[in-house]
C-alpha positions in Angstrom: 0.0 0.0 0.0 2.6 2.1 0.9 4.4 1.7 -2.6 1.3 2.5 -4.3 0.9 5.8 -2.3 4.7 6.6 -3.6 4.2 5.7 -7.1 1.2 8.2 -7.0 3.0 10.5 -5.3 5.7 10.7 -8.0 3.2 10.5 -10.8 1.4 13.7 -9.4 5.0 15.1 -8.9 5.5 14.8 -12.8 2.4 15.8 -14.2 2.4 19.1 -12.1 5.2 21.0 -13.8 3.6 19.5 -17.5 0.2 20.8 -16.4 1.7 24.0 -15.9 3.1 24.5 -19.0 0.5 23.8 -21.1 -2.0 25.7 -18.9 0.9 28.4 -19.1 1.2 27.9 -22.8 -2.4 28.6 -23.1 -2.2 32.1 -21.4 0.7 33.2 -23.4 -1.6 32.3 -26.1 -4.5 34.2 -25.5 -2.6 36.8 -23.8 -0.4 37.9 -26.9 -4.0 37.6 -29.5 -5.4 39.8 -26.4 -2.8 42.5 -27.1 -2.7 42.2 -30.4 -6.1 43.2 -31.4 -6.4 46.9 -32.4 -9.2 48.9 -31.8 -10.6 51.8 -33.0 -13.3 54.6 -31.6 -14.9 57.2 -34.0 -15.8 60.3 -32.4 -16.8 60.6 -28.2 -18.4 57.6 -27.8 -18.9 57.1 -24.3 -21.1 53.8 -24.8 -17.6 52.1 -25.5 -15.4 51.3 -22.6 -12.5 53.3 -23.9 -13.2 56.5 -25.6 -12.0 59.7 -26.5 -13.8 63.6 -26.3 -12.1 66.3 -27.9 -13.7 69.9 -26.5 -12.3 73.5 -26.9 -11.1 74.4 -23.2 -13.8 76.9 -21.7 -10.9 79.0 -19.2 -10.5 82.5 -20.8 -7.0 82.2 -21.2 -7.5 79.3 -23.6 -8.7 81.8 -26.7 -7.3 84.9 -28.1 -7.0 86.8 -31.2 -3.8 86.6 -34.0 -4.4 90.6 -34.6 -3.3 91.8 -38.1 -2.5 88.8 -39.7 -1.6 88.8 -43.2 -2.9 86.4 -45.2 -3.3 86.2 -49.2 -2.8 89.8 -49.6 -5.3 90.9 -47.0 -5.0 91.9 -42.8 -7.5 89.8 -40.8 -7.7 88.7 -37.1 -7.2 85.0 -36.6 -9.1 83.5 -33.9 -7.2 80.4 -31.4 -8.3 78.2 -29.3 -7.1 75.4 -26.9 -8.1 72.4 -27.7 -8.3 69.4 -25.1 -8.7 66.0 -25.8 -9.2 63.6 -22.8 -9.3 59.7 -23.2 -11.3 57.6 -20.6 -10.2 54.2 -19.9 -12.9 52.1 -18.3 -11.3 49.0 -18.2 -9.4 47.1 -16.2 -6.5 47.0 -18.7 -3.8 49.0 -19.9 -4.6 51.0 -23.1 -1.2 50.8 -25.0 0.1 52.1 -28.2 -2.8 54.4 -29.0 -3.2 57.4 -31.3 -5.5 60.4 -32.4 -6.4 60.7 -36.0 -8.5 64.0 -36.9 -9.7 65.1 -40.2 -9.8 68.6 -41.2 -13.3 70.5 -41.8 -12.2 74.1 -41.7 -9.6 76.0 -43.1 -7.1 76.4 -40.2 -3.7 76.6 -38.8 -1.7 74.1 -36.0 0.2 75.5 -33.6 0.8 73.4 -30.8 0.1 70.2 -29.4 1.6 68.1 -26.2 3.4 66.3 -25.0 3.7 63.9 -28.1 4.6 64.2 -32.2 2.0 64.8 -34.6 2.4 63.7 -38.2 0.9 66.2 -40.1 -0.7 65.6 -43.7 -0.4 68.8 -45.4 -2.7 69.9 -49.0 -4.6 66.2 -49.6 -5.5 65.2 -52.5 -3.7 68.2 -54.3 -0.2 68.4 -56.2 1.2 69.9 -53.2 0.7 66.9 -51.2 3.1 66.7 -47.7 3.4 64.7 -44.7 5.8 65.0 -42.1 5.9 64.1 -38.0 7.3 66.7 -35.7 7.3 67.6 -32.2 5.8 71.1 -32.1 7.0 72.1 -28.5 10.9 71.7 -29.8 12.2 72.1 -33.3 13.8 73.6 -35.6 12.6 75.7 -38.7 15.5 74.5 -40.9 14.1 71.3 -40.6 10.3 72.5 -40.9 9.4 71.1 -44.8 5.7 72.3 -44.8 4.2 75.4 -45.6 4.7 77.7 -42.7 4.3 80.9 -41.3 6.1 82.2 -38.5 6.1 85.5 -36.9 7.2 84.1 -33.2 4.5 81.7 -33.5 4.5 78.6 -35.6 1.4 78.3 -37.8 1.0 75.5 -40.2 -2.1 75.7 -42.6 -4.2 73.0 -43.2 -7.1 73.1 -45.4 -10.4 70.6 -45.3 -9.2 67.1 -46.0 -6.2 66.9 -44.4 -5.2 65.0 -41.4 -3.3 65.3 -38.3 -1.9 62.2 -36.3 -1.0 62.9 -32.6 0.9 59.9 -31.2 1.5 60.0 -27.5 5.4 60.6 -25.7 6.1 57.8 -23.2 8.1 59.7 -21.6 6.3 62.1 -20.5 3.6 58.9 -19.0 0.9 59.5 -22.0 1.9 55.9 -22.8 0.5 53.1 -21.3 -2.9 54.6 -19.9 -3.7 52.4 -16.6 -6.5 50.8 -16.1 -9.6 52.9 -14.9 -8.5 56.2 -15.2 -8.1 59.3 -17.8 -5.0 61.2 -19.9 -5.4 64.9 -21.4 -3.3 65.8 -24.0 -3.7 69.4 -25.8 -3.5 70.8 -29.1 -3.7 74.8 -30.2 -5.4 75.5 -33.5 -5.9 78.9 -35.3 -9.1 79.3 -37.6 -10.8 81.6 -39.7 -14.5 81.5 -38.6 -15.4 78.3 -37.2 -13.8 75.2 -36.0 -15.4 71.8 -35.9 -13.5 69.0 -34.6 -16.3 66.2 -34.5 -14.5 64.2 -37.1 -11.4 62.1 -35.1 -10.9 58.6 -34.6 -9.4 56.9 -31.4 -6.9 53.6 -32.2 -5.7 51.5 -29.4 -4.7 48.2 -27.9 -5.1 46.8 -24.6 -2.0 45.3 -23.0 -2.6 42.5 -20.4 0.2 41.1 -18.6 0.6 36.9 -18.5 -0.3 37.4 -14.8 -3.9 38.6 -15.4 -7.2 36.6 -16.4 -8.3 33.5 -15.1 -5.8 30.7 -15.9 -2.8 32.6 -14.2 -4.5 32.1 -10.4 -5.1 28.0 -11.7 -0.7 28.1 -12.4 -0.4 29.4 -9.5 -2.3 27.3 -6.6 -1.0 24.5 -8.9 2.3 25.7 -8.9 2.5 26.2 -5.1 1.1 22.5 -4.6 3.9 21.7 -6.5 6.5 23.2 -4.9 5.4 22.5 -1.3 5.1 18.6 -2.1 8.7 18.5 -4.1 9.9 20.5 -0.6 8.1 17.3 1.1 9.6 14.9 -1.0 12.9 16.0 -1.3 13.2 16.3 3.1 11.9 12.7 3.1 14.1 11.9 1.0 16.8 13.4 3.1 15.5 12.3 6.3 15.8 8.8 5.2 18.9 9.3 3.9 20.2 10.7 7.2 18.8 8.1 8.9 20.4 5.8 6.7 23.6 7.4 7.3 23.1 7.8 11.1 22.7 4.1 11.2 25.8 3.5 9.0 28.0 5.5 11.2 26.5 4.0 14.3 27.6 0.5 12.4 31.3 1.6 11.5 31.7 3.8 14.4 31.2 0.4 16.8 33.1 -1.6 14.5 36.1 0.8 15.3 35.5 0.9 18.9 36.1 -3.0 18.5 40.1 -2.4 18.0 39.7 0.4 20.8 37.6 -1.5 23.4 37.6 -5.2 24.9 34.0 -5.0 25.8 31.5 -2.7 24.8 27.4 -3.1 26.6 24.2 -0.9 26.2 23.1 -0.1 29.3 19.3 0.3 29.8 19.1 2.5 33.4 15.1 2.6 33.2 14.9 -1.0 32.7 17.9 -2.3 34.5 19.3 -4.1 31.3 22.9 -5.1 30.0 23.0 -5.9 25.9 26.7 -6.6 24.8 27.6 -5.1 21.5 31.2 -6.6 22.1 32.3 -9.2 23.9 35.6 -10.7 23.5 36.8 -14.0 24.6 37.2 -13.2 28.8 38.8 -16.5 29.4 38.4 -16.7 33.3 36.0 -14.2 33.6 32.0 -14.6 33.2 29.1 -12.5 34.0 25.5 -14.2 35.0 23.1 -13.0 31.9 19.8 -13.9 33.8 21.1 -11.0 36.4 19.4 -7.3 35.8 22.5 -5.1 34.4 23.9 -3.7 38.0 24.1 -6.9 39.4 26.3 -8.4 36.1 28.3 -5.4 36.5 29.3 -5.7 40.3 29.9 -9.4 39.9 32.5 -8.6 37.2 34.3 -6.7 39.4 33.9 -8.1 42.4 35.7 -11.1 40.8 37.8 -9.4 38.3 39.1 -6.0 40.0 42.7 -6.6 42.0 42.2 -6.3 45.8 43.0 -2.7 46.2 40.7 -1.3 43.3 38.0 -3.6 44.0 35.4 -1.1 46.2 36.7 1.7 43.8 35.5 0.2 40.4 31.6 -1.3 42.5 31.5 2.7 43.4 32.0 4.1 40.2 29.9 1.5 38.5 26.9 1.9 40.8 24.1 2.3 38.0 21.5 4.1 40.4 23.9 7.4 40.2 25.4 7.5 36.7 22.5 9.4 35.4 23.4 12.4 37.7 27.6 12.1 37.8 26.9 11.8 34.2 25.1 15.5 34.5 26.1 17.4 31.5 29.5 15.2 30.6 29.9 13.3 27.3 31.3 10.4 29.5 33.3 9.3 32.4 36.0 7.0 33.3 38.1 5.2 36.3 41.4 3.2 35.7 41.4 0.1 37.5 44.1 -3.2 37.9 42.2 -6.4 36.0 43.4 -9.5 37.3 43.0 -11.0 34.0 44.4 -8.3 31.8 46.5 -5.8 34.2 45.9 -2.3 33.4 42.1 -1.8 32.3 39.8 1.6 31.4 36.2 1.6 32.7 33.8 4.3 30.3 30.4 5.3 30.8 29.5 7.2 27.7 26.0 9.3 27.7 23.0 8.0 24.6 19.8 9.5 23.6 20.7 12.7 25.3 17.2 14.8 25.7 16.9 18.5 27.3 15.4 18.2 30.5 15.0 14.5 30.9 17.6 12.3 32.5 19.7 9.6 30.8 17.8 6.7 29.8 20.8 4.7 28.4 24.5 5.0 28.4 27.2 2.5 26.7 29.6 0.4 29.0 33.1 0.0 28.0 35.8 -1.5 29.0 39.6 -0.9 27.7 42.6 -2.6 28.2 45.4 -0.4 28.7 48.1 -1.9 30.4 50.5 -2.0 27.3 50.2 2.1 27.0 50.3 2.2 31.4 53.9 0.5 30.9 55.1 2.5 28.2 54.0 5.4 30.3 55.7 4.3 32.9 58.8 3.8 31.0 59.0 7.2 29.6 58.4 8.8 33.1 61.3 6.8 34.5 63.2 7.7 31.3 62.5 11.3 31.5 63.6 11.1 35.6 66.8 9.5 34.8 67.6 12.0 32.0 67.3 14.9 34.6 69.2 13.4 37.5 72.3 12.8 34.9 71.7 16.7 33.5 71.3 17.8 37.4 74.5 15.5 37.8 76.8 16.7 34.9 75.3 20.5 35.8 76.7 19.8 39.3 79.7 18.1 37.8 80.7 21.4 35.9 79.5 23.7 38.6 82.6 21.9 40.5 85.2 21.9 37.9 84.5 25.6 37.5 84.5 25.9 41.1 88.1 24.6 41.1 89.4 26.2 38.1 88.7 29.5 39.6 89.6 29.8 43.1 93.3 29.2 41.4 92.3 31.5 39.0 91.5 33.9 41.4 95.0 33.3 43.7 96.7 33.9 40.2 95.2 37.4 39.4 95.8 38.5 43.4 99.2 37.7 43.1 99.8 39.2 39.9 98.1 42.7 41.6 100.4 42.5 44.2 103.1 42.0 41.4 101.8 45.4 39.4 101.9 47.6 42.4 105.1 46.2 43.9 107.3 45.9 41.0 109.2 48.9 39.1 110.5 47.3 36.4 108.8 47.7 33.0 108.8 44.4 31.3 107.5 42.7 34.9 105.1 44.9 34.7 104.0 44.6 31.0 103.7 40.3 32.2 101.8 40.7 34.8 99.1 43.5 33.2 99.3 40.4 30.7 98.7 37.4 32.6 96.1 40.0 34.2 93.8 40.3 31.2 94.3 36.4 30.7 93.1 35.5 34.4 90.1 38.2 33.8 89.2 36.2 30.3 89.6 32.9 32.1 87.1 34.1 34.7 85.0 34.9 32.0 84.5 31.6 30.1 84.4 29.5 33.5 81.4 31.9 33.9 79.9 30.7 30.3 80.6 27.6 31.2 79.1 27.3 34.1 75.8 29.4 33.4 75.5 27.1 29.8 75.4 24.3 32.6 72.5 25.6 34.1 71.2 26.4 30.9 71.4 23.1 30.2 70.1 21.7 33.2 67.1 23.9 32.8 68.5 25.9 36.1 69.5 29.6 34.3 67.5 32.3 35.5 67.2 36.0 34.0 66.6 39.0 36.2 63.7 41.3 35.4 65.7 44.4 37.0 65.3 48.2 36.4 68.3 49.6 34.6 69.8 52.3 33.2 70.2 51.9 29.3 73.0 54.7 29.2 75.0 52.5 32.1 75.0 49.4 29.9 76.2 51.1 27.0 79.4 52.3 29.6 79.9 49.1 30.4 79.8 47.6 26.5 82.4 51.1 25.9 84.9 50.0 28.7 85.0 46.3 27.8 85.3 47.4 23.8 88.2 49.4 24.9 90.0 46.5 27.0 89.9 44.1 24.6 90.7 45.9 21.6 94.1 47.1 23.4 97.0 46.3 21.3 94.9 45.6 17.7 94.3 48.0 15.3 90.6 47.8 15.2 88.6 50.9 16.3 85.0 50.5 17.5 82.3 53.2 16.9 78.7 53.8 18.5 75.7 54.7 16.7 73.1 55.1 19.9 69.4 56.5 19.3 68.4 59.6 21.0 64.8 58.0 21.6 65.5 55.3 23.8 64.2 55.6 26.9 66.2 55.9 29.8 65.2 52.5 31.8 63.8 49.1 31.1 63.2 45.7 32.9 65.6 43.3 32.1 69.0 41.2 33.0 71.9 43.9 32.6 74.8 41.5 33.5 73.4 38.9 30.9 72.9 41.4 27.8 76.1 43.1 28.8 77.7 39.3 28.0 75.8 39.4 24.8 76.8 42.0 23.2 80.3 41.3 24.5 80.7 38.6 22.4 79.1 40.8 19.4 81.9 42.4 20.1 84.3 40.1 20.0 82.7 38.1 17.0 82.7 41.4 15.4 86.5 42.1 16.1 87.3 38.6 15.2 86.6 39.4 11.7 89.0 42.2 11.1 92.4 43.2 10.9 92.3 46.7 11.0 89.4 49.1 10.3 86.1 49.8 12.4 83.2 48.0 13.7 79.9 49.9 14.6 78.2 49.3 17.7 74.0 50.0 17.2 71.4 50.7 19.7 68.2 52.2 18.3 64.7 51.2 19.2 61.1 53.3 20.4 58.6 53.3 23.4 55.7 51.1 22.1 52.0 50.8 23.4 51.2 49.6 26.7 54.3 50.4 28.2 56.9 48.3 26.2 59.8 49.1 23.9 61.2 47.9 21.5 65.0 47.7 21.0 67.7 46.6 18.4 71.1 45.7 19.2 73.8 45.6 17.0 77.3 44.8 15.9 78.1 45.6 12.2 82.1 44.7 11.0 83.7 45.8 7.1 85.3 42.6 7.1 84.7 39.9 4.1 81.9 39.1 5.1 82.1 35.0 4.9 79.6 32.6 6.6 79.5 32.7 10.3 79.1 29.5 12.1 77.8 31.2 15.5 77.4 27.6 17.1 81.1 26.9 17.4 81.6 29.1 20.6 80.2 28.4 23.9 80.0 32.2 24.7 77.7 32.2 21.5 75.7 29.1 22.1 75.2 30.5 25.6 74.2 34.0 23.8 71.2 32.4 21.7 70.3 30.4 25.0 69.6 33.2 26.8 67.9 35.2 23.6 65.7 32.3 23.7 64.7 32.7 27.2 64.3 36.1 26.4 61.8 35.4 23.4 64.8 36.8 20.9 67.1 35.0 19.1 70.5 35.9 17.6 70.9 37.3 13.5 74.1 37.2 11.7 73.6 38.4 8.0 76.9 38.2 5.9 77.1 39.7 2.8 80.5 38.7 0.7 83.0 41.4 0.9 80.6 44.0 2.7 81.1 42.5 5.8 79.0 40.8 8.7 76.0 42.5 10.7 75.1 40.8 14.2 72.0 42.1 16.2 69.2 40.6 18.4 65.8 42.7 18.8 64.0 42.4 21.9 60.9 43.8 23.5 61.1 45.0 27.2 58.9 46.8 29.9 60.0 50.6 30.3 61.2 51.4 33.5 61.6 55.0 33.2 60.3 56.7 29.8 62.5 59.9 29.8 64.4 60.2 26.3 67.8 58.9 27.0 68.8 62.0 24.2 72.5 61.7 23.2 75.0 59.8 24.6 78.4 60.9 24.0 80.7 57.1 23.7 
């Protein structure tokens, strides 16, 4: 029966759209003959529908006198007169693409008419015979081929017989005439004696749209029938198809579960009933089936669950409250030891969700995880032993530095003792020697020992107030300690709109740039390097700032990760959220910088620094 219904349905579905095409064929049909018959109305015939009455306007401004005309040798007066000519429309339709013909009964003149052209037929019937269609309200005499007169008024004679066409401007809305309502238009005639304008014909055509008449409303209910069953249709249609769908992914989605899960159950709260969906072999363990579903699932785990997770996994499994733990969680889960299969993952997931009711059912799985627990497990203990050897080997080189400079340190006391004891020159050139060596020493076991801690994860950088212009003092001393003796010269380029203090580790960034410095240096023989420091206040009281070191050396690849003082430089950058930039160009040398953004301290122009 059902199949029946559908075929109909699909027949009706079909026939539909062809019914309304021929019913719409049909109205285009009669429509266009509809607008295509002419019609025409002789005089003001008010009996028909659609007429026409031409009357002389009755206002005394409508007629005056042509005084002193001249005309065939004599001087007469000419009499005018406004003529009006209103059409009534009656109907319901449109009157479209109509005209006015009159014939001429007296001897007269045309001066005027609006707002549309009139084709004038000049001297019928006699050798002189002209027609020609002009707009009287704007032309131009030069293009004026009738007889005329003109003395600031156009007057074109016409003489019984002749005929004057008026056809309506669109544009000024004489053209289409709506249904139901009336259109004057106005001509101006000069005449002798008398002027009779009985003789004039009216020719028209309705214009109906294809909405109108009676088969259009048929189309329509037919139509919309049409369109709200194929709407009908095609969401059945759909709905089975989602359903279809929904029930395929429900399929595939369990299927997967079945690699993911060792035992997956529908649990019916209302009813108190357990339905595996997967089951996989349990070896020792069973579950009684003629049980309600809370009663299978304590006996699981009562003899299942390892001693000390026994009460834990009854609790959490206690159907009577899963409904409300459940509360607006997709699921929730408990690991437990299985005494079958180690490590397992108890899930209670939430089904047939429904605003405002409580969970009827929710799907029971269990998952055994013991292999990922292990390898867990393993990577913790991995990860612990990694940082005990990096604590160790941090510790390690914390105590070689330790003992590599408290010699250090005995050295360069000695060797003052020597500088301000001694008198002799060349003693005293050693020791200002084996000075600047114990000072460098002193400063790599320092490297050393903080790329330890960087290492170990143990570095930390200050977030001090300091003065910009004092770090720059300190970059200008050490550039001038280390550069004694060589025959490189190092210059400062230092931005005036810095401000005066920021937030930040000053001992650490002085190390920094220090070995700019020297990486800078490193690359020349003679010459200059320039030291930069240029940078702006930005928004929410921050700054930020660009350091750096630009040699004229050669400019060859710099590998900046063969020097601890370097690889302890872009440690610290790092930490910083920086990083360190060498660009080399061949033979225009090597630019090092790092830019960094730091809290202002103090936002007073540093101005200019003289270094």
């Amino acid at each position: 029966m059902k199949l029946k219904h559908k075929k109909l349905y699909m027949i009706l579905l079909i026939l539909a759209p062809v019914l309304m095409g021929i019913l719409f064929t049909l109205q285009v049909l009669y429509i266009n003959d509809f607008n295509s018959q002419v019609y025409t109305v002789s005089g003001a015939d008010s009996q028909q529908t659609t007429y026409l009455d031409i009357e002389p306007r009755e206002d005394s401004t409508s007629t005056w006198l042509k005084r002193d005309f001249e005309w065939e040798g004599q001087t007469i007066d000419l009499s005018a007169q406004t003529i009006d000519g209103v059409l009534y429309n009656n109907s319901d339709d449109e009157v479209d693409d109509w005209s006015i013909e009159m014939d001429i009964t007296d001897k007269c003149f045309i001066n005027n008419a609006w707002c549309g052209l009139v084709t004038i037929r000049q001297y019928t019937g006699t050798e002189n015979e002209q027609t020609q269609t002009l707009d009287l309200r704007d032309y131009d005499l030069d293009e004026v081929k009738l007889d005329y007169f003109y003395d600031g008024d156009l007057l074109i004679p016409l003489i019984p017989g002749d005929h004057v066409t008026y056809t309506p401007s669109a544009k000024d809305s004489e053209v289409p005439v709506a249904g139901d309502s009336e259109l004057t238009m106005g001509v101006i005639f000069y005449y002798f004696d008398s002027l009779d304008f009985m003789k004039y014909d009216l020719n028209f055509s309705y214009h109906r749209s294809y909405t109108q008449g009676l088969i259009y409303p048929v189309i329509f209910v037919i139509g919309m029938m049409w369109i709200v069953g194929l709407a009908v249709y095609i969401v059945s249609l759909q709905l089975i198809k989602n359903a279809e769908h929904q029930l395929e992914l429900q399929k595939s989605g369990i299927a997967c579960m079945s690699d993911i899960y060792h035992s997956i159950y529908i649990v019916d709260l209302k009813n108190d009933i357990l339905t595996p969906v997967i089951e996989k072999d349990t070896g020792e363990l069973h579950r009684p089936e003629e049980l309600p579903a809370s009663q299978q699932i304590r006996y699981l785990f009562e003899t299942d669950a390892a001693d000390a997770y026994r009460e834990v996994a009854i609790s959490f499994c206690e159907l009577s409250t899963i409904a409300k733990r459940l509360g607006e969680k997709n699921s929730i889960a408990l690991e437990y030891i299985s005494k079958s299969f180690g490590w397992c993952a108890i899930r209670f997931f939430a089904m047939d969700r429904i605003p405002g009711r409580p969970i009827d059912k929710v799907l029971f799985t269990i998952q055994n995880i013991d292999a990922e627990k292990r390898e867990m497990d393993e990577i913790e203990e991995r990860i612990t032993i990694a940082e005990r050897e990096q604590r160790e080997v941090g510790a390690f080189l914390k105590s070689i530095s330790d003992e590599i400079l408290i010699p250090a340190r005995e050295i360069s006391k000695d060797n003052q003792s020597i500088l301000q004891n001694t008198g002799e020159e060349a003693t005293k050139a050693m020791a200002e020697k084996i000075d600047r060596s114990s000072a460098t020493l002193a400063e790599i076991i320092r490297d050393v020992l903080d790329y330890a801690r960087l290492e170990a994860g143990q570095l930390t950088i200050a977030k001090k107030p300091f003065s910009i212009e004092s770090l720059l003092r300190e970059m200008e001393s050490f550039a001038k300690e280390y550069t004694i003796g060589s025959k490189v010269e190092v210059k400062y380029d230092i931005a005036d709109t810095l401000p005066a203090k920021i937030y930040g580790d000053k001992e650490r960034l002085m190390r920094i740039m220090a070995v700019m410095v020297v990486m800078g240096v490193s690359h020349m023989s003679e010459g200059s390097i320039t030291c930069s420091l240029f940078g702006k206040a930005t928004e929410q009281g921050m700054a930020h700032l660009v350091f750096s070191v630009r040699d004229k050396g050669e400019g060859a690849p710099v590998d900046i990760d063969s020097h601890i003082g370097t690889r302890l430089a872009e440690g610290v950058l790092k930490m910083m959220g920086s990083a360190l930039r060498v660009v080399s160009t061949p033979g225009n040398g090597t630019e090092t910088y790092f830019e960094l953004d730091a809290r202002v301290a103090d936002d007073t122009k540093i101005g200019k620094i003289d270094i």
